[in-house]
N, C-alpha and C positions, 0 to 999 in steps of 0.2 A: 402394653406398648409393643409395638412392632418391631423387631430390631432387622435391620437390612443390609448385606455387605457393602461397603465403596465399590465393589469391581465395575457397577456397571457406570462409573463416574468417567469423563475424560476430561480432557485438560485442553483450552486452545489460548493459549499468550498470542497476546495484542501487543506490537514492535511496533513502536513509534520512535523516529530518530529527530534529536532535534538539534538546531543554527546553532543555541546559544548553550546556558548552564537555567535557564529558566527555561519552563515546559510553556513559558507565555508568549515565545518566541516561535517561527517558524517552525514547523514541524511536519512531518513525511509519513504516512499510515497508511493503513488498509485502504482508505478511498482514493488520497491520489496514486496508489500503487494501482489500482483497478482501473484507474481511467487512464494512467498510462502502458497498461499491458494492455487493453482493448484499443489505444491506437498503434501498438506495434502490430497489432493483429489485421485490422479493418482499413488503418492505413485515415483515419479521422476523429480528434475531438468527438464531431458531431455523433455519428455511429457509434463511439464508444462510453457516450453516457445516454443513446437510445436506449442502449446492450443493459446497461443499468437503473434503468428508469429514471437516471436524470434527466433533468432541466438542462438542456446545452448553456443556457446562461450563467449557470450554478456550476456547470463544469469549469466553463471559462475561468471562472472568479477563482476556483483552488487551483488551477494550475496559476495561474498571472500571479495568487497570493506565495505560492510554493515558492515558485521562480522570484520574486524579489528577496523572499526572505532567505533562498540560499544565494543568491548568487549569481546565477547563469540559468541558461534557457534550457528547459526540460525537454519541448517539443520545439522542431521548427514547422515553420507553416508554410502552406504552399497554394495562398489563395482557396480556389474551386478545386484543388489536386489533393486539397486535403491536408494532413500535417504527418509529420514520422517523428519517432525520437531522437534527440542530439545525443551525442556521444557522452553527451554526462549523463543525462535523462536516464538511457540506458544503462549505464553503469552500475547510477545510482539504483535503480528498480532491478538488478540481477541481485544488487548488493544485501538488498531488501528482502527480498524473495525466499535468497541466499538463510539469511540469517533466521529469514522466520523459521526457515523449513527444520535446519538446524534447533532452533529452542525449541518448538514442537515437538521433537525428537528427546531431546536430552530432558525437559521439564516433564514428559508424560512418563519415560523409565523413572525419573525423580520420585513422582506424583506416587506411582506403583508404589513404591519401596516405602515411602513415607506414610501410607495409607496402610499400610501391610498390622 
């Protein structure tokens, strides 16, 4: 048998935030956090699930599902001009970002030590 160190292992945690105390509830992850950082970039829904190979209509559908189950509007829209993020949208998505970057961080020195 082969035996092989961990070093070449990494670690990427998956942050999902969610409305309620059940995970059946509204919840916030890696894919509406992509479709809403691709329209603060492009400045459109449309183009930022081009940018991802989605279905513009499958985009729709997780932000509209996001947006009731929190509360308030992620993006505003602005017809043919395209749509930006609301001041919660964005908040929420720094907040996201924020925290992934951070457990990233602290679970992969974790990961190191625990594997050692």
């Amino acid at each position: 048998m082969r035996t092989k160190s961990m070093k070449h292992l990494k670690i990427r945690p998956r942050l999902t935030i969610y409305t309620g105390d059940s995970v059946d509830t509204g919840s916030f992850g890696k894919g509406i956090a992509t479709l809403l950082r691709g329209i603060d970039q492009y400045g459109s829904l449309n183009a930022s699930a081009r940018k991802i190979h989605m279905a513009y209509s499958k985009a729709w559908r997780i932000v509209k599902e996001t947006e009731l189950a929190f509360g308030f509007d992620l993006i505003a829209r602005d017809g043919a001009r395209g749509s930006k993020l609301t001041a919660e949208g964005l908040k929420l998505l720094e907040a996201y970002e924020k925290l992934e970057e951070e457990s990233q961080d602290l679970l992969s020195k974790r990961f190191i030590e625990l594997a050692r």
